[in-house]
MARFI-817831 format. One record per residue (C-alpha): residue number from 1; z, x, y. Coordinates in steps of 0.5 Angstrom, whole numbers. Each point is the difference from the previous one (the first is absolute). Layout:
BEGIN
site k: NUM, c3: Z, c1: X, c2: Y .
...
This chain:
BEGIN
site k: 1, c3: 28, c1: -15, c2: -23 .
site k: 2, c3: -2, c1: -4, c2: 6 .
site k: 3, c3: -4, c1: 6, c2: 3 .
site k: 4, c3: -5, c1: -1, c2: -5 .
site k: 5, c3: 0, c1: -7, c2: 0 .
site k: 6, c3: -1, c1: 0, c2: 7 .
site k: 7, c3: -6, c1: 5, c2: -1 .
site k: 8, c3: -2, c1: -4, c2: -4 .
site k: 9, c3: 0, c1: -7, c2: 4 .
site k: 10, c3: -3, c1: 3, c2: 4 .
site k: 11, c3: -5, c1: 3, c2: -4 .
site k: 12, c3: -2, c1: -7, c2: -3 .
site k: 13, c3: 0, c1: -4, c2: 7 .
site k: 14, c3: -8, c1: 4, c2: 1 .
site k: 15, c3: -1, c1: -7, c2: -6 .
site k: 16, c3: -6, c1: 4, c2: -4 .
site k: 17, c3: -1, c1: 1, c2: -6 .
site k: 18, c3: 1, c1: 8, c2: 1 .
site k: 19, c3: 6, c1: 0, c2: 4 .
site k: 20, c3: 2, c1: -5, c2: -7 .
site k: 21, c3: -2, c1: 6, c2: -4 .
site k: 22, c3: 4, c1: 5, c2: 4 .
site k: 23, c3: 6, c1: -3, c2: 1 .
site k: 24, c3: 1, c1: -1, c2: -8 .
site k: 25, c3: -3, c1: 7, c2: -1 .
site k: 26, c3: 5, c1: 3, c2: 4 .
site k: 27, c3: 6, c1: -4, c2: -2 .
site k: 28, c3: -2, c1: 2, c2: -7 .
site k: 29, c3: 1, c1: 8, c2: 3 .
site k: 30, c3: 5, c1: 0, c2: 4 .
site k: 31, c3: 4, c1: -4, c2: -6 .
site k: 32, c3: -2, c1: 4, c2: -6 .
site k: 33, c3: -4, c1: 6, c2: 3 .
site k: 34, c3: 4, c1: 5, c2: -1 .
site k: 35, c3: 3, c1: -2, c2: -8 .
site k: 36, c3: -8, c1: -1, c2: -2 .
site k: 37, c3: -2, c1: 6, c2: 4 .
site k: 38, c3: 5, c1: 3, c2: -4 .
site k: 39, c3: -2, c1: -2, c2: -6 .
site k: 40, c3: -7, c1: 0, c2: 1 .
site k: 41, c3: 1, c1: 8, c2: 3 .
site k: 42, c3: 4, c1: 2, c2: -7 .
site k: 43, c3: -6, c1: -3, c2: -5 .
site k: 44, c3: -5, c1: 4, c2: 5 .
site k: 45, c3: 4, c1: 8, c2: 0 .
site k: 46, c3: 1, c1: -3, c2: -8 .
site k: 47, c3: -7, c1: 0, c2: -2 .
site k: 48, c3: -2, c1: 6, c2: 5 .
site k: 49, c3: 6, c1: 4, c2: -4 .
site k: 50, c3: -3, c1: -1, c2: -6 .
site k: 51, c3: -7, c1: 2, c2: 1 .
site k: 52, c3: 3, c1: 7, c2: 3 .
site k: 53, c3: 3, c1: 6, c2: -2 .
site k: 54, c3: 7, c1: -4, c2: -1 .
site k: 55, c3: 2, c1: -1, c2: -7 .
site k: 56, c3: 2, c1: -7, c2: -1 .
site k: 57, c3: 8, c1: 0, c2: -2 .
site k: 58, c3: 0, c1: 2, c2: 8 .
site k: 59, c3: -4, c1: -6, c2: 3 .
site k: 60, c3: 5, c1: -3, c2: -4 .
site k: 61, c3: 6, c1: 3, c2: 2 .
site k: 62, c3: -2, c1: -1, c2: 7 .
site k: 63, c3: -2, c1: -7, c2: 0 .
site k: 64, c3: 7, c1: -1, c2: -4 .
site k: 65, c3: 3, c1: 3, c2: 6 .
site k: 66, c3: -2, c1: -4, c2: 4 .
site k: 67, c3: 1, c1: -6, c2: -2 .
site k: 68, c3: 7, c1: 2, c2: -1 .
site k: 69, c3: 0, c1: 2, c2: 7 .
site k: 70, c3: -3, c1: -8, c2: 3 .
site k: 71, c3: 6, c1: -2, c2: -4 .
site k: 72, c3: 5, c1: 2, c2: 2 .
site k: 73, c3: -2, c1: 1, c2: 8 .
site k: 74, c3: -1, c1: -7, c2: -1 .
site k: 75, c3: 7, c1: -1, c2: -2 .
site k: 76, c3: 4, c1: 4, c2: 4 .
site k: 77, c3: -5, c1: -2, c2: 6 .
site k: 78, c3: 1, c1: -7, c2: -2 .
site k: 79, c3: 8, c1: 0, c2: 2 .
site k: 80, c3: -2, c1: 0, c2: 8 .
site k: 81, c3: -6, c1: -4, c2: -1 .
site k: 82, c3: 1, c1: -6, c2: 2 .
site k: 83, c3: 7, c1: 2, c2: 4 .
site k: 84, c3: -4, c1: 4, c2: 5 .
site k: 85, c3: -5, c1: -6, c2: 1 .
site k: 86, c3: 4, c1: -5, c2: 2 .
site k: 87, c3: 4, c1: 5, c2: 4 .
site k: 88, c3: -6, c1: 2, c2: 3 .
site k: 89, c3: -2, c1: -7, c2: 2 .
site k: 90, c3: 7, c1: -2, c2: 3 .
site k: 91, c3: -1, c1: 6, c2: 4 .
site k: 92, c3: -7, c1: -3, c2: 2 .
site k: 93, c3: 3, c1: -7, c2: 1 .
site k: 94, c3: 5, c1: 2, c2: 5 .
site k: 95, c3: -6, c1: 6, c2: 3 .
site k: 96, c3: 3, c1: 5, c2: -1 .
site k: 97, c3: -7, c1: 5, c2: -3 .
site k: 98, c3: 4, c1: 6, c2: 2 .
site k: 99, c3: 5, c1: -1, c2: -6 .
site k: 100, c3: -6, c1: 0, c2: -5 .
site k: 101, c3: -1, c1: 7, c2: -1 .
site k: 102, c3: 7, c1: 3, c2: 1 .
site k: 103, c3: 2, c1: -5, c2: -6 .
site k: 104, c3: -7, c1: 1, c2: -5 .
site k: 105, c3: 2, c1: 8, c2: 1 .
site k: 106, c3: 7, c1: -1, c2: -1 .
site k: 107, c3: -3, c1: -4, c2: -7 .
site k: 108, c3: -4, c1: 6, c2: -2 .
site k: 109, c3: 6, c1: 5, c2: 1 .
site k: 110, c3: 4, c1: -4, c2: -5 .
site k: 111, c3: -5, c1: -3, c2: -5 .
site k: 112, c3: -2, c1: 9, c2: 0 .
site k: 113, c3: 8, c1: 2, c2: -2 .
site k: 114, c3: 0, c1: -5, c2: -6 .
site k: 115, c3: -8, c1: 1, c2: -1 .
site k: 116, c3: 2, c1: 7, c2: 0 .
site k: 117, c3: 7, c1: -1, c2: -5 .
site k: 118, c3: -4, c1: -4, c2: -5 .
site k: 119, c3: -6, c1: 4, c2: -1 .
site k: 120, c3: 4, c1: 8, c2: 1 .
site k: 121, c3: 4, c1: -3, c2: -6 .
site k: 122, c3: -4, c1: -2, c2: -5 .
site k: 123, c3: -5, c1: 5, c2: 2 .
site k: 124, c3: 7, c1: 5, c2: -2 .
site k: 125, c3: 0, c1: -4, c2: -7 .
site k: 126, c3: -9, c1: 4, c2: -1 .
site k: 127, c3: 1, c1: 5, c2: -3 .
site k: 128, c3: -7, c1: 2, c2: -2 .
site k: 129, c3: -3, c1: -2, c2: 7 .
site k: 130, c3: -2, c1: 6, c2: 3 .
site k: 131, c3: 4, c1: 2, c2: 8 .
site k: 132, c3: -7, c1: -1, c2: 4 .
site k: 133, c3: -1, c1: -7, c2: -3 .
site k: 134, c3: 7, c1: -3, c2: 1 .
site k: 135, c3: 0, c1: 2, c2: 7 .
site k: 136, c3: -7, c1: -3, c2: 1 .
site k: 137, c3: 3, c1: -7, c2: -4 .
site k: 138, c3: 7, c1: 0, c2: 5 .
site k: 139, c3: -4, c1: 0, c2: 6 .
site k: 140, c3: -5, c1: -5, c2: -2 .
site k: 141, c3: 5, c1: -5, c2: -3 .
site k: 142, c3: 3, c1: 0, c2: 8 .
site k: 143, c3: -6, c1: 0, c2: 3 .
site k: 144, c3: -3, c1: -6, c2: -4 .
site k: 145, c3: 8, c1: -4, c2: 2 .
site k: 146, c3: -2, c1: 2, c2: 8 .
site k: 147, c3: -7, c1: -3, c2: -2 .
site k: 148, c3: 2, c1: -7, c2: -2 .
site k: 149, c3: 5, c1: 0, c2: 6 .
site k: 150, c3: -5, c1: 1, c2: 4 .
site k: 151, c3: -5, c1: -5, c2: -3 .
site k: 152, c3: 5, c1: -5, c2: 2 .
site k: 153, c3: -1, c1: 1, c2: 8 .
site k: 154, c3: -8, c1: -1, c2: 0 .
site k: 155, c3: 0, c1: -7, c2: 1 .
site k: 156, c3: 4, c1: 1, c2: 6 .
site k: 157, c3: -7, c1: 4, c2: 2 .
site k: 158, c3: -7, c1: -2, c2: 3 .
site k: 159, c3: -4, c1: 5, c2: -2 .
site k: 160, c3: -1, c1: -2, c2: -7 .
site k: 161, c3: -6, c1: 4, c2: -2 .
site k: 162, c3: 3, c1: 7, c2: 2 .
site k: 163, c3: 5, c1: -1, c2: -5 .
site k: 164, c3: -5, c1: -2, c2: -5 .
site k: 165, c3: -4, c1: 5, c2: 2 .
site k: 166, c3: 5, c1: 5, c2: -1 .
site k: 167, c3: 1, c1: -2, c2: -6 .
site k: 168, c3: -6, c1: 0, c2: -3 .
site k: 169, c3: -1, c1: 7, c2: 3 .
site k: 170, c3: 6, c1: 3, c2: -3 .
site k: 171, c3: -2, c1: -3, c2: -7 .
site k: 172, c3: -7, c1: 3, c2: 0 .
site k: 173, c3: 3, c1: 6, c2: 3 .
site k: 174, c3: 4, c1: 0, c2: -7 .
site k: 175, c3: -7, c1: -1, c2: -4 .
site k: 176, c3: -4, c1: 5, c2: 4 .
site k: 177, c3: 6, c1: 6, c2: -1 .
site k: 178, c3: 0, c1: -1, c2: -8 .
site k: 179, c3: -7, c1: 0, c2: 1 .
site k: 180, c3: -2, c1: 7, c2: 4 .
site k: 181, c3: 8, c1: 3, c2: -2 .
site k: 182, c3: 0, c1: 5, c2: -6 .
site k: 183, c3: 3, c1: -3, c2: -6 .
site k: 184, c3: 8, c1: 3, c2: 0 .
site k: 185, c3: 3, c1: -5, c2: -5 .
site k: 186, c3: 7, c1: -5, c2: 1 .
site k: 187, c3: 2, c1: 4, c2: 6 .
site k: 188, c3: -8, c1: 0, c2: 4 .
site k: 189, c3: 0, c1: -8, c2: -1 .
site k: 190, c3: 7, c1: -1, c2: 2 .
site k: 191, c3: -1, c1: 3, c2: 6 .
site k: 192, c3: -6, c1: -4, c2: 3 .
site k: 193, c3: 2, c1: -6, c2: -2 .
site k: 194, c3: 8, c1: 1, c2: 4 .
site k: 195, c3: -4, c1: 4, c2: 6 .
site k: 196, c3: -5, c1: -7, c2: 1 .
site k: 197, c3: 7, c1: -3, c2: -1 .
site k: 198, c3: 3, c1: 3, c2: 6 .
site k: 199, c3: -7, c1: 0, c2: 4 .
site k: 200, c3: 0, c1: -7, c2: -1 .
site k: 201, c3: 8, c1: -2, c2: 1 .
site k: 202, c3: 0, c1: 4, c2: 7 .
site k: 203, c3: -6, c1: -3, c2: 2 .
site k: 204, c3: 3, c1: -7, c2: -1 .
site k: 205, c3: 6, c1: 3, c2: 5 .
site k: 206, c3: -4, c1: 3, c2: 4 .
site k: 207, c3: -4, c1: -8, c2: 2 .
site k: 208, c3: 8, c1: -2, c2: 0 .
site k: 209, c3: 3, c1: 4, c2: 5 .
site k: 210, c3: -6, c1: 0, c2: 4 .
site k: 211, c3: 0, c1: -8, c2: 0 .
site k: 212, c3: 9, c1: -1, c2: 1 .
site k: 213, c3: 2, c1: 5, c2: 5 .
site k: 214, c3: 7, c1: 2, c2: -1 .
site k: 215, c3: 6, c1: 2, c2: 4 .
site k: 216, c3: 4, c1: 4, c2: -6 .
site k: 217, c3: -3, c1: 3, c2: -5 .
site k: 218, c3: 5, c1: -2, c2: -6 .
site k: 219, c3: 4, c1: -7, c2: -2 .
site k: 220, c3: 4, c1: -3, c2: -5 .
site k: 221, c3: 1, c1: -6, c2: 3 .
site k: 222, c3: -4, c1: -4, c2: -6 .
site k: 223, c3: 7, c1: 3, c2: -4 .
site k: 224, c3: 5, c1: -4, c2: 5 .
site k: 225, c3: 4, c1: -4, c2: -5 .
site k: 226, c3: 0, c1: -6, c2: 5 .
site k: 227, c3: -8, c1: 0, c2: 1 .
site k: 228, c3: -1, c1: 2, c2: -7 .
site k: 229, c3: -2, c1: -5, c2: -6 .
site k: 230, c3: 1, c1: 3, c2: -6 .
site k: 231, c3: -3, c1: -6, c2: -3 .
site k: 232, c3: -8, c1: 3, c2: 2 .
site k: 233, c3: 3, c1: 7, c2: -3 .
site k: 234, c3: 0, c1: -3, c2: -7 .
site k: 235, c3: -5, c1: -4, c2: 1 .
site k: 236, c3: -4, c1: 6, c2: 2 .
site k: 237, c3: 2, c1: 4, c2: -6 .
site k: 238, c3: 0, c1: -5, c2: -6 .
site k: 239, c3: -7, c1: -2, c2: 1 .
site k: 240, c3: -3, c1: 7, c2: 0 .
site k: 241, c3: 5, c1: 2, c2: -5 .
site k: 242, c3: -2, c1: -7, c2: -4 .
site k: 243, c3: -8, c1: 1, c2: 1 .
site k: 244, c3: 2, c1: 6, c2: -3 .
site k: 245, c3: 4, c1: -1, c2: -5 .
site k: 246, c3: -5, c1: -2, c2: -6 .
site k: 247, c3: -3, c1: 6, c2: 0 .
site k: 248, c3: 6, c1: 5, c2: -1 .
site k: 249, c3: 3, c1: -4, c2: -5 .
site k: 250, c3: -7, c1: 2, c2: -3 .
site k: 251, c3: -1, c1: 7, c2: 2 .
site k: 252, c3: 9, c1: 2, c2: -3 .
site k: 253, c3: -2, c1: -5, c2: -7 .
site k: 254, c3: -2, c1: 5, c2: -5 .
site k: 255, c3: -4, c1: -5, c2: -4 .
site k: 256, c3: -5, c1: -1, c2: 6 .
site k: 257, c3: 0, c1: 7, c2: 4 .
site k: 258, c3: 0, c1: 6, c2: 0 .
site k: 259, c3: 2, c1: 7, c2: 3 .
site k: 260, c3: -4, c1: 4, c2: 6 .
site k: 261, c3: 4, c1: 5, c2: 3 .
site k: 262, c3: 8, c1: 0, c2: 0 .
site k: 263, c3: 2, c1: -6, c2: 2 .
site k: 264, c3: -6, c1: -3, c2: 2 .
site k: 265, c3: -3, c1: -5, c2: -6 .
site k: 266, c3: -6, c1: -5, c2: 0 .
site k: 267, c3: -2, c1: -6, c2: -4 .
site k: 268, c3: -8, c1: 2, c2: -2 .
site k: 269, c3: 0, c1: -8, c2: -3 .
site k: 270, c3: 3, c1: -4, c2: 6 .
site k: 271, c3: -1, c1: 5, c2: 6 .
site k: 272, c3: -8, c1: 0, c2: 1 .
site k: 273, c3: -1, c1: -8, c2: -1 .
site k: 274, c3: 5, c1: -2, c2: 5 .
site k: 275, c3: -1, c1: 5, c2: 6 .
site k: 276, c3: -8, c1: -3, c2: 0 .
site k: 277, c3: 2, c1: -6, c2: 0 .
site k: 278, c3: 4, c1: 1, c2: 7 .
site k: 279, c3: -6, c1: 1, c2: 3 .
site k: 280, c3: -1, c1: -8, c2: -2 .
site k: 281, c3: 5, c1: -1, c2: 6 .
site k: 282, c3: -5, c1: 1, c2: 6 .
site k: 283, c3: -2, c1: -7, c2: 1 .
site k: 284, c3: 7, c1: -4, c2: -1 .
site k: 285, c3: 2, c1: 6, c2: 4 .
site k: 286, c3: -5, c1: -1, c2: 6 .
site k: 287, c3: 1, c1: -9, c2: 0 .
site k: 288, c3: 8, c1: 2, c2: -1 .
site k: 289, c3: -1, c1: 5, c2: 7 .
site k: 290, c3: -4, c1: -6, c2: 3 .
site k: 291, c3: 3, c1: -5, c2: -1 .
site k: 292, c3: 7, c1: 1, c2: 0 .
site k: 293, c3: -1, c1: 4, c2: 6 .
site k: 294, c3: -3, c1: -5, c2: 4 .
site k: 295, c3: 0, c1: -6, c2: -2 .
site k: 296, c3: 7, c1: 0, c2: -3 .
site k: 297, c3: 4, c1: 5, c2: 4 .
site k: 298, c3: -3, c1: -5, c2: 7 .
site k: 299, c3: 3, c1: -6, c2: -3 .
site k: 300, c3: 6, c1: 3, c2: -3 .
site k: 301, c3: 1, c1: 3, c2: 9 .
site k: 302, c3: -1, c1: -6, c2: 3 .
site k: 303, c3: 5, c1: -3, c2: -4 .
site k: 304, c3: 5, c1: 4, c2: 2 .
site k: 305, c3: -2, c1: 0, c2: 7 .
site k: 306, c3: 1, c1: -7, c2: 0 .
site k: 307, c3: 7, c1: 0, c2: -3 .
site k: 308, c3: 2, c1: 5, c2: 5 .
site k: 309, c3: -3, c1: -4, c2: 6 .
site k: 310, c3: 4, c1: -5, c2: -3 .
site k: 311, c3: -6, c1: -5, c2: -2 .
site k: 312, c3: 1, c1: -7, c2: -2 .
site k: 313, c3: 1, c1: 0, c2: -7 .
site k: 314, c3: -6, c1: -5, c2: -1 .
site k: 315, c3: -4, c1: 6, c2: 3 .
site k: 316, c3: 4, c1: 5, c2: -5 .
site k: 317, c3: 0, c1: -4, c2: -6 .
site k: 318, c3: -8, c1: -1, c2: 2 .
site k: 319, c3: -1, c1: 7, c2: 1 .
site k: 320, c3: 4, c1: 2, c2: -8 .
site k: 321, c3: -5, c1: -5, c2: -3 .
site k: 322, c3: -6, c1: 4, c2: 4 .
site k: 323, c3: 3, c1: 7, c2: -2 .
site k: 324, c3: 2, c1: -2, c2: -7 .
site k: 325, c3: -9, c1: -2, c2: 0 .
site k: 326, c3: -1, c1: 6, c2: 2 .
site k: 327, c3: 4, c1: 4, c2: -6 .
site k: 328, c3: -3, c1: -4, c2: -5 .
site k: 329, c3: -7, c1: 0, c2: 3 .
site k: 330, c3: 1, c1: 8, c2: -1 .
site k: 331, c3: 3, c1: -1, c2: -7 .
site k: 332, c3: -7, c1: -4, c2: -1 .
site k: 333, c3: -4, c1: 5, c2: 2 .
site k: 334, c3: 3, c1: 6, c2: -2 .
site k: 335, c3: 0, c1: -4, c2: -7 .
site k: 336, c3: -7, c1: -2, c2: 0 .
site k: 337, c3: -3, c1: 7, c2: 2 .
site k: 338, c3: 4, c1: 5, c2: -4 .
site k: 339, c3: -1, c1: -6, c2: -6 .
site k: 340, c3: -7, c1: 2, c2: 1 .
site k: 341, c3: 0, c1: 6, c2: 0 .
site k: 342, c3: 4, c1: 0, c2: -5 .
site k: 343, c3: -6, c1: -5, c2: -5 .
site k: 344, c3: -6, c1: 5, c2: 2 .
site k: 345, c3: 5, c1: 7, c2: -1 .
site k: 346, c3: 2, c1: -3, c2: -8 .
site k: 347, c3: -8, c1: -2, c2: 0 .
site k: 348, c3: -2, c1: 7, c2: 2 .
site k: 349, c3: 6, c1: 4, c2: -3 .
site k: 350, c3: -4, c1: 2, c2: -6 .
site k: 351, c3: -6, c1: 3, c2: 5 .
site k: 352, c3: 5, c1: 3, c2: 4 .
site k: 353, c3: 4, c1: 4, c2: -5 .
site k: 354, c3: -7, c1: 3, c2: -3 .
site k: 355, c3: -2, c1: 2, c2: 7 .
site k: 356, c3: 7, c1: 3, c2: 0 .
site k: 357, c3: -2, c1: 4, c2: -6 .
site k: 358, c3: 6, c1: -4, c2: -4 .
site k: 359, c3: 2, c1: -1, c2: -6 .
site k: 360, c3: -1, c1: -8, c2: -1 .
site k: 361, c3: 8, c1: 0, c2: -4 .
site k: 362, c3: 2, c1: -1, c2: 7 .
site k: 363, c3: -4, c1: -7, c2: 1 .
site k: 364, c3: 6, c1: -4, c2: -3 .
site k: 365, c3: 5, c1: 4, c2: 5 .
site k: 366, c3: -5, c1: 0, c2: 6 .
site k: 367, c3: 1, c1: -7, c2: 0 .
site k: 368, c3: 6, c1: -2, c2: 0 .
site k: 369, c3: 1, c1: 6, c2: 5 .
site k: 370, c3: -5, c1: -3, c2: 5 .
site k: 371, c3: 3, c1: -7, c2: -1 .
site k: 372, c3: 8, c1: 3, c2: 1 .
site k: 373, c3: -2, c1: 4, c2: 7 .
site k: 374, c3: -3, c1: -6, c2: 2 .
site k: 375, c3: 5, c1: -4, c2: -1 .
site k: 376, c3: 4, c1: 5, c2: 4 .
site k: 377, c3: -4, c1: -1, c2: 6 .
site k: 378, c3: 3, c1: -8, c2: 0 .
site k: 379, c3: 6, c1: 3, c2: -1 .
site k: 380, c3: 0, c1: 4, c2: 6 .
site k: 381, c3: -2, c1: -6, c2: 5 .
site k: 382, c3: 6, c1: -3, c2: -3 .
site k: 383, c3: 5, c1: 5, c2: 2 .
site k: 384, c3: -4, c1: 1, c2: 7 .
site k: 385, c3: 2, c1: -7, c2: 1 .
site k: 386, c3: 6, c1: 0, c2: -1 .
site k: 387, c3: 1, c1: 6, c2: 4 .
site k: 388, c3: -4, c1: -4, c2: 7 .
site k: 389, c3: 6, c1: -5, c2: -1 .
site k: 390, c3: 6, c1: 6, c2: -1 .
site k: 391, c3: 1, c1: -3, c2: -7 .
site k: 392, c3: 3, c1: 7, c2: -1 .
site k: 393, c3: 4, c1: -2, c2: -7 .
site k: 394, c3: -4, c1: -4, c2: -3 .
site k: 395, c3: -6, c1: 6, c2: 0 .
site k: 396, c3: 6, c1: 4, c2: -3 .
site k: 397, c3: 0, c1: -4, c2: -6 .
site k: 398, c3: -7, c1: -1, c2: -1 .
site k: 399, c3: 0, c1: 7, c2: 0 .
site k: 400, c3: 6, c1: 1, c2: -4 .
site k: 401, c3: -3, c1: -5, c2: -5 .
site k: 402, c3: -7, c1: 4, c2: 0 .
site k: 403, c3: 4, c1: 6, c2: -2 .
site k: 404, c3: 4, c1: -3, c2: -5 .
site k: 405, c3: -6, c1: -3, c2: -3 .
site k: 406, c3: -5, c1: 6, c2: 0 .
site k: 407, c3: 5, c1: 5, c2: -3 .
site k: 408, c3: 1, c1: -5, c2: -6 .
site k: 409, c3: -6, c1: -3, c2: -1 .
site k: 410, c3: -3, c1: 8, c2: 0 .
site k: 411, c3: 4, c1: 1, c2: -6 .
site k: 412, c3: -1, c1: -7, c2: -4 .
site k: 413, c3: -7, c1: 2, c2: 1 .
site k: 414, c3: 1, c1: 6, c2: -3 .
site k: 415, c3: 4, c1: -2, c2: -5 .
site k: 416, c3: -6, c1: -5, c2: -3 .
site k: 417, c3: -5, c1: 5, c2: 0 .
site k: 418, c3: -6, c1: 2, c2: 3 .
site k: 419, c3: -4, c1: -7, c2: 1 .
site k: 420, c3: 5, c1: -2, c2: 3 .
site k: 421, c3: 1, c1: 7, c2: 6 .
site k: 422, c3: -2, c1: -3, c2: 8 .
site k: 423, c3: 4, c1: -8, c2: -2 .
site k: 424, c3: 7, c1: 3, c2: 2 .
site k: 425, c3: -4, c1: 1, c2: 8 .
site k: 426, c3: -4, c1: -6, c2: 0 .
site k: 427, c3: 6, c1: -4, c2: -2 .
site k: 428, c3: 4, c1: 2, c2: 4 .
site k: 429, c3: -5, c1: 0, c2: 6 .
site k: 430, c3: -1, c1: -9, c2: -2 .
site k: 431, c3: 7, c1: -1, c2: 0 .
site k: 432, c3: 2, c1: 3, c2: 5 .
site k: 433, c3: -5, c1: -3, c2: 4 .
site k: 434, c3: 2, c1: -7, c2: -1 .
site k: 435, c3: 7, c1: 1, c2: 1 .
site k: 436, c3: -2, c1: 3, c2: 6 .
site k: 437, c3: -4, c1: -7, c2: 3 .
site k: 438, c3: 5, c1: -4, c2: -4 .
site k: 439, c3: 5, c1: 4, c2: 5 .
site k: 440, c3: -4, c1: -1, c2: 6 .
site k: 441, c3: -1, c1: -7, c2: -1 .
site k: 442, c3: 7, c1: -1, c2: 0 .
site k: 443, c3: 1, c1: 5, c2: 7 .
site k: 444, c3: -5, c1: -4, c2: 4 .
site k: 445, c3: 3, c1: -7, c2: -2 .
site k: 446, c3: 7, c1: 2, c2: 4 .
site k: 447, c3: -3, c1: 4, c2: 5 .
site k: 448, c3: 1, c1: -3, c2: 6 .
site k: 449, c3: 8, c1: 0, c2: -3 .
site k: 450, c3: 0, c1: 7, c2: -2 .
site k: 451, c3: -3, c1: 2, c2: 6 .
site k: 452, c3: 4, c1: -3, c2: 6 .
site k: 453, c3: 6, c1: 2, c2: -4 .
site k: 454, c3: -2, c1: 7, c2: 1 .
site k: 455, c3: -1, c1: -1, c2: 7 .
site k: 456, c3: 9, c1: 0, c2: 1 .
């Protein structure tokens, strides 16, 4: 993520008040835009759906799917991840830009095969989906995998307000079809939303191509077993998968779901609270961009240099202590701000539900929600500093750990009844955090040793 983080510096070296405000604003964007706007543009097409010719069990159905499909692209997507940004960066390092877009393309071809395996076959297992309807879902199941490839690649770029533009053009363009379209039920909503999709998912390869010149057209160089850390495909996998994991253990228990459409099911008591909640992520998000990506990620590079430089190890030691400052001054901020904003959304919940037109049952889960996906956010800066020191084992089984924890916390939750629903995701979001700093702590104490030992 360095591209951000210098457009960033470079953004808050104009030392005003309002180079502040628009670096944590687009920090916050640039990290969570595309999963708020997604959330944000949903309740919108949900709430004009409603008021239109379009009978409620359809709004449903469509939203239902559509969670679906965020889930799942996440996921699948999630297995290059990780492994294609630090191939990227590599390439970066030894300059050679022409690799990118050869290998992001190669990328996208493979994650579209095991997209396209995964959702024909359980598309085939939908008996009640009419043809026109699944062809819709299967396309836009890969373009939403492409997209979040392509996602990675922004902040390797400058012009950070085209792509937000674009973002929010193509979102509002979602609003204003199901606005002025007439009403053609399932098929006409899956329709906007998958073709927004690809406006979106081919203007963010537009930018990429335009911005890395290439001499191919495809690559599988990412895939080299020699040059491939498996570790990063795992760990890419098992944290969308985990962050996930809480929901389907609730959407395929009968005591809290129920069916939809064929394979698709929701929880009505556990759903609506926790996706509001994520938008609570916006401010952790943005201090998590700015000070993990500026602060953080200069210390973490100067550290490194000096090893390789072959600095003195008092000057080493001195730069580790410096670094390790900076990681927890990030972890301070991104505490303090989401823990805040946390206090002021508790404090609002109640108002906020009403606005929302809510029932106020959900309070309870509301908070504890609002308390799991701010925890989430700690998490998240753990595990990113855990890959700025290549501790690639060690994420794998906080992940792992994160996994484990939320599938089983999931079920005793619903085991122990309605009070207790949401305490199995913020559970396991506590725990794992804390394991993940007790972890880091231990990493950043025999840095220097673990760090020249990989230099052999």
């Amino acid at each position: 993520m360095a591209g951000i983080g210098f457009e960033i510096r470079k953004i808050l070296q104009k030392n005003t008040l309002l180079s502040v405000v628009e670096a944590y604003g687009l920090a916050g964007i640039i990290s969570s835009g595309p999963w708020v706007l997604s959330i944000l543009t949903l309740l919108v097409i949900g709430l004009i759906s409603m008021g239109m010719a379009i009978p409620t069990e359809i709004v449903i159905q469509f939203l239902v799917i559509v969670t679906y499909l965020m889930a799942a692209s996440l996921i699948i997507s999630g297995l290059f991840q990780l492994l294609v940004t630090r191939f990227i960066s590599d390439l970066v390092s030894i300059q050679q830009e022409h690799r990118i877009v050869p290998n992001l393309l190669g990328s996208m071809l493979v994650t579209s095969l095991l997209a396209g395996l995964i959702g024909a076959g359980a598309l085939s297992l939908c008996e009640t989906i009419p043809p026109e309807v699944k062809i819709v879902i299967f396309a836009t199941l890969i373009l939403l995998c492409n997209q979040w490839l392509t996602i990675i690649f922004l902040s390797g770029m400058k012009e950070y307000y085209r792509i937000l533009f674009t973002m929010a053009v193509s979102y509002g363009l979602m609003i204003i079809l199901c606005l002025t379209l007439p009403p053609s039920g399932l098929f006409g909503l899956m329709l906007i939303f998958g073709s927004c999709q690809g406006i979106l998912t081919f203007a963010f390869l537009y930018h990429i191509i335009r911005d890395f010149p290439a001499e191919r057209l495809v690559s599988f160089e990412f895939l080299n077993f020699k040059k491939t850390f498996f570790s990063l495909m795992l760990c890419g996998v098992l944290y969308n998968f985990g962050v996930w994991l809480d929901k389907f253990v609730f959407w395929f228990s009968d005591e809290t779901s129920h069916q939809v459409i064929d394979l698709f099911r929701a929880s009505y008591i556990y759903d609506l609270p926790i996706f509001i909640a994520y938008l609570a992520i916006v401010p952790g998000m943005a201090v998590f961009m700015l000070r993990m990506e500026t602060d953080f990620a200069g210390a973490c590079i100067t550290f490194y240099h000096a090893v390789r430089e072959g600095e003195t190890l008092s000057t080493i030691q001195s730069l580790k202590n410096k670094m390790i400052v900076a990681c927890q001054q990030s972890l301070y901020e991104i505490f303090k701000v989401q823990g805040i904003t946390l206090a002021l959304l508790i404090l609002w919940a109640e108002d906020i539900l009403k606005m929302l037109n809510i029932d106020l049952s959900y309070l309870h889960l509301f908070y504890i929600d609002l308390v799991g996906v701010s925890l989430q956010v700690l998490l998240m800066a753990v595990l990113n500093v855990m890959y700025y020191l290549d501790k690639r084992i060690a994420a794998l089984g906080l992940t792992t750990l994160m996994v484990v924890g939320n599938f089983t916390l999931a079920h005793v939750s619903i085991l122990l009844g309605p009070i207790f629903y949401g305490y199995g995701f913020a559970a396991t979001m506590l725990i794992s955090s804390i394991v993940g700093m007790v972890m880091l702590d231990k990493q950043f104490d025999d840095l220097e040793y673990q760090t020249f030992m990989l230099q052999r």
